[in-house]
C-alpha positions in Angstrom: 0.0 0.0 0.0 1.6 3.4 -1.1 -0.1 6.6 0.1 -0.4 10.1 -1.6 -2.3 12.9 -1.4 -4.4 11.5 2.0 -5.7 8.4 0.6 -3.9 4.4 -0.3 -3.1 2.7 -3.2 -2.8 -1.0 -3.6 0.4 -1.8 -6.1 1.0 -5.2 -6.2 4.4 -5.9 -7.6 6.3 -9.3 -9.3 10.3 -8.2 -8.6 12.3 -8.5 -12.0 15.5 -6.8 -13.6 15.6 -3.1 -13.9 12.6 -2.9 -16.9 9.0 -2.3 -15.6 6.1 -3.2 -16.8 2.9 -1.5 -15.6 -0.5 -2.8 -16.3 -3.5 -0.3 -15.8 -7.1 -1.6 -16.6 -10.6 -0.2 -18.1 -13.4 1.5 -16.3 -14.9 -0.7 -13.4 -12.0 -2.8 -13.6 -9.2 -3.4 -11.0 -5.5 -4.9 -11.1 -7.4 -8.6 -11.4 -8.0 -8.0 -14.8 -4.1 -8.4 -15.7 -3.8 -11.5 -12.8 -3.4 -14.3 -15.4 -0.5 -12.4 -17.8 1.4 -11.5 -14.9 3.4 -14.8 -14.4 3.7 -15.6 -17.8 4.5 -12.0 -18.9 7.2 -11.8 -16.2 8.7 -15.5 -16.9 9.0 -14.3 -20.7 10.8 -11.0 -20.1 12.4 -11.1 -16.6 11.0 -7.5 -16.1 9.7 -6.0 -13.0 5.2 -6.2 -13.5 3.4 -3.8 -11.7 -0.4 -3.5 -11.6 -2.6 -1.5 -9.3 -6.0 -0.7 -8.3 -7.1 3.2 -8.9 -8.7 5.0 -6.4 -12.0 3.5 -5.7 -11.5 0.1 -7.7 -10.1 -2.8 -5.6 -8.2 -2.8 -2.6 -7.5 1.2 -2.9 -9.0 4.2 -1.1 -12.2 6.0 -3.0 -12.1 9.1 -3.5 -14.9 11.3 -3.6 -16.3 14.1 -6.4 -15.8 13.5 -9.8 -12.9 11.2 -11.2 -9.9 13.0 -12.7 -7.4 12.0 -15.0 -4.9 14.2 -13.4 -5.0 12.8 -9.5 -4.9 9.2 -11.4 -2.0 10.5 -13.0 -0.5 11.6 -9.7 -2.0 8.7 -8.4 0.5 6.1 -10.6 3.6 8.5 -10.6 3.8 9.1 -6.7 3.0 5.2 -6.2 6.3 4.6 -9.0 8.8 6.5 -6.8 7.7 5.3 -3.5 8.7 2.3 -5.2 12.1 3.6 -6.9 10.8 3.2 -10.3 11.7 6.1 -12.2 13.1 4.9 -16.0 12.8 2.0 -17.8 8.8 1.5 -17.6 6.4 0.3 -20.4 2.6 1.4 -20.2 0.3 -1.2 -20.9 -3.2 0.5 -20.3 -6.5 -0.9 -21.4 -9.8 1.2 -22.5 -10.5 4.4 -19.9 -6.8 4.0 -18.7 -5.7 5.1 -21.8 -6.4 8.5 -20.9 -4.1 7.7 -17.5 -2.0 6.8 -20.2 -1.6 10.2 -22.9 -1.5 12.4 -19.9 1.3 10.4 -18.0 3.5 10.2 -21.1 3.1 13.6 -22.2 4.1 14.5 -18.7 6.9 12.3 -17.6 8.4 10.9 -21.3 11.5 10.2 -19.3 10.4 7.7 -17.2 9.0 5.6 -20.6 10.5 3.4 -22.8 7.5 2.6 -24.4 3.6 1.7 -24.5 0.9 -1.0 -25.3 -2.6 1.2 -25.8 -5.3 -1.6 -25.2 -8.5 -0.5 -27.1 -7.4 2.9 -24.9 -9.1 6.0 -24.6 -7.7 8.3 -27.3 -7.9 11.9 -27.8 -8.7 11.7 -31.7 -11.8 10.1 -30.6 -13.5 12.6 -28.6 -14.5 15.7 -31.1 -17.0 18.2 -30.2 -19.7 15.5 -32.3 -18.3 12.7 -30.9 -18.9 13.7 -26.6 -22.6 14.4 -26.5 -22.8 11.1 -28.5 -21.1 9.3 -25.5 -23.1 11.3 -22.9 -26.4 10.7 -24.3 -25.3 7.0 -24.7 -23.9 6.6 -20.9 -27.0 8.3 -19.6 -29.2 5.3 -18.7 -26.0 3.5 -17.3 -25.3 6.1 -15.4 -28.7 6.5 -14.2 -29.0 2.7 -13.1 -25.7 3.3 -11.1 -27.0 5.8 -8.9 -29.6 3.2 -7.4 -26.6 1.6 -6.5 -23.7 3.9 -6.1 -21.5 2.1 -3.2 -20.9 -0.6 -5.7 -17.1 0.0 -7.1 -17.6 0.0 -10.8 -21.1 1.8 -10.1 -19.1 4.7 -8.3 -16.5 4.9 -11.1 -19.7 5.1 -13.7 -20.8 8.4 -12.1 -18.0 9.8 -11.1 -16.4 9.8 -14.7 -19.9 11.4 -15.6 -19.2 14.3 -13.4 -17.6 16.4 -15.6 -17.3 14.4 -18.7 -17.6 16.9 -21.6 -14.4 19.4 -19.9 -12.7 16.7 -19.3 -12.9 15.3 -22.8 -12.5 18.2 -24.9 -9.4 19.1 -22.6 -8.4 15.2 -23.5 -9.2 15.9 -27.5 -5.8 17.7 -27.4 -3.2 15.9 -25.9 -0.2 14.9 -27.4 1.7 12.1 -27.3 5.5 12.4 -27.1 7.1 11.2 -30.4 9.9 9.9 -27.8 8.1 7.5 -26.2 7.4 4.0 -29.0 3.7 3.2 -28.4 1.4 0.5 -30.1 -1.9 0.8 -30.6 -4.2 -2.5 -30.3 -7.1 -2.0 -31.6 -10.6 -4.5 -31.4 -13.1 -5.3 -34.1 -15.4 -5.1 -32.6 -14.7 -1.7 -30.5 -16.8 -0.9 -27.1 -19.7 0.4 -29.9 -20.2 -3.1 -31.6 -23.9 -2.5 -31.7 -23.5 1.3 -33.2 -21.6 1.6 -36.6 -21.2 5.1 -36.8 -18.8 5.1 -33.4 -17.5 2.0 -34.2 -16.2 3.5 -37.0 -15.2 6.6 -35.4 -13.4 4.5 -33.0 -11.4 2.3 -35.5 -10.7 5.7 -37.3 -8.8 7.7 -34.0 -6.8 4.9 -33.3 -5.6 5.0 -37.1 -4.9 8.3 -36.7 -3.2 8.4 -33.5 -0.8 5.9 -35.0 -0.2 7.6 -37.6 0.6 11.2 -35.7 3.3 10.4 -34.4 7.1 7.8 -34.7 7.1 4.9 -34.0 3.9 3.8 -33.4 2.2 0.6 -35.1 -1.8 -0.1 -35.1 -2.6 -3.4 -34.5 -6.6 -4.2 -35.5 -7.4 -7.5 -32.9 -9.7 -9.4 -35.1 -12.9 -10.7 -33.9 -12.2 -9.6 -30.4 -14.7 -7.6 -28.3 -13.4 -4.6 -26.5 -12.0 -7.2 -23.6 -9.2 -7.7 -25.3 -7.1 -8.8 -22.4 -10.0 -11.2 -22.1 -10.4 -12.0 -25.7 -6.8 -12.1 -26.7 -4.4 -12.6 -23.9 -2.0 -14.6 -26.3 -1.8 -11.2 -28.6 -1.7 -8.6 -25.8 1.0 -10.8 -23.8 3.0 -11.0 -27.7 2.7 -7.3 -28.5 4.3 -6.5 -24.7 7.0 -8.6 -25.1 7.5 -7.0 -28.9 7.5 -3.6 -27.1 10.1 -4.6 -24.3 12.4 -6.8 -26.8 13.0 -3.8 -28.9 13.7 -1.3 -26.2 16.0 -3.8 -24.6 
């Protein structure tokens, strides 16, 4: 448990050589999500793994009001240095924690050596057409949460509502550092398999976030849902150990 800024964080950590890998998973999710790559992913690359639980998900503090990208942010880095991580790391981040993601590499490029985007949250996605699409979308989710707002992927629902369309349209322009190798994994099926039009959009950002940028290479994860750490351990566990083997 590593504290910062009044509340604890639960990073669970599998000792290795001096490269780190840190897995971070979608809305709702905790650091169970990554449980079964962990031993294989360390066994295949020796590295350090690191997964942990944001505030509110698992075994960490909640935090109340709505959820910011920049305390998760501050969140990861402060639990990093309390451990004496500070180089050498690879992002692997799944769906919402892709935002985590953008904003920690545009902030601390240093510490990278590279990143695996998951189906991530990124900013080419979330236009000024795109947000009230989402909102509208999320409402009756969102509603349902609040009959049960306790519940930890319930309280992570509405507090990401709190402030959505700021928060996204501040997201819409972040940049990620052409220092810092990334691949981009995208799913087939996206999180909008039943709506073609954001599907589309979806498949479309990732393209274009690859392509902004050196070094970056999108992979399109056929036939897999947006679980693709569910749906396609084999090729997530690969394209990590493609990332660290060419850093290293």
């Amino acid at each position: 448990m590593i504290t910062n800024d009044g509340h604890r964080l639960a990073f669970h950590v599998t000792q290795g050589n001096g490269h780190t890998i840190v897995l971070d998973s979608g809305g709702g999710e905790d650091s169970s999500q990554w449980k079964g790559l962990v031993p294989e992913l360390h066994a295949n690359t020796g590295a350090t793994v690191i997964t942990y639980d944001r505030a509110g998900l698992g075994k960490s503090d909640a935090v109340p009001g709505p959820w910011k990208v920049e305390s998760a942010v501050g969140d990861l880095k402060s639990g990093l240095e309390q451990l004496g991580v500070t180089k050498n790391v690879t992002l692997v981040f799944h769906s919402q924690a892709g935002e985590v993601a953008n904003y920690f590499a545009k902030e601390n490029p240093k510490m990278l050596s590279g990143a695996v985007l998951v189906d991530a949250n990124l900013p080419p996605f979330f236009t000024d057409e795109e947000i009230p699409r989402l909102v509208a979308a999320t409402q009756p989710q969102v509603d349902a949460a609040k009959k049960n707002p306790d519940k930890p992927e319930n309280r992570q629902l509405i507090s990401t509502a709190e402030g959505f369309t700021p928060a996204h349209k501040a997201f819409h322009k972040v940049t990620w550092p052409n220092s810092v190798p990334a691949t981009v994994m995208v799913s087939e099926k996206t999180p909008f398999d039943g709506s073609p039009v954001d599907a589309q959009r979806w498949h479309t950002a990732a393209a274009a976030f690859a392509q902004d940028g050196p070094n970056r290479t999108l992979v399109t994860v056929t036939g897999s849902s947006h679980e693709v750490p569910k749906d396609r351990p084999d090729l997530v566990l690969k394209e990590i150990e493609d990332m660290v083997a060419t850093q290293h």
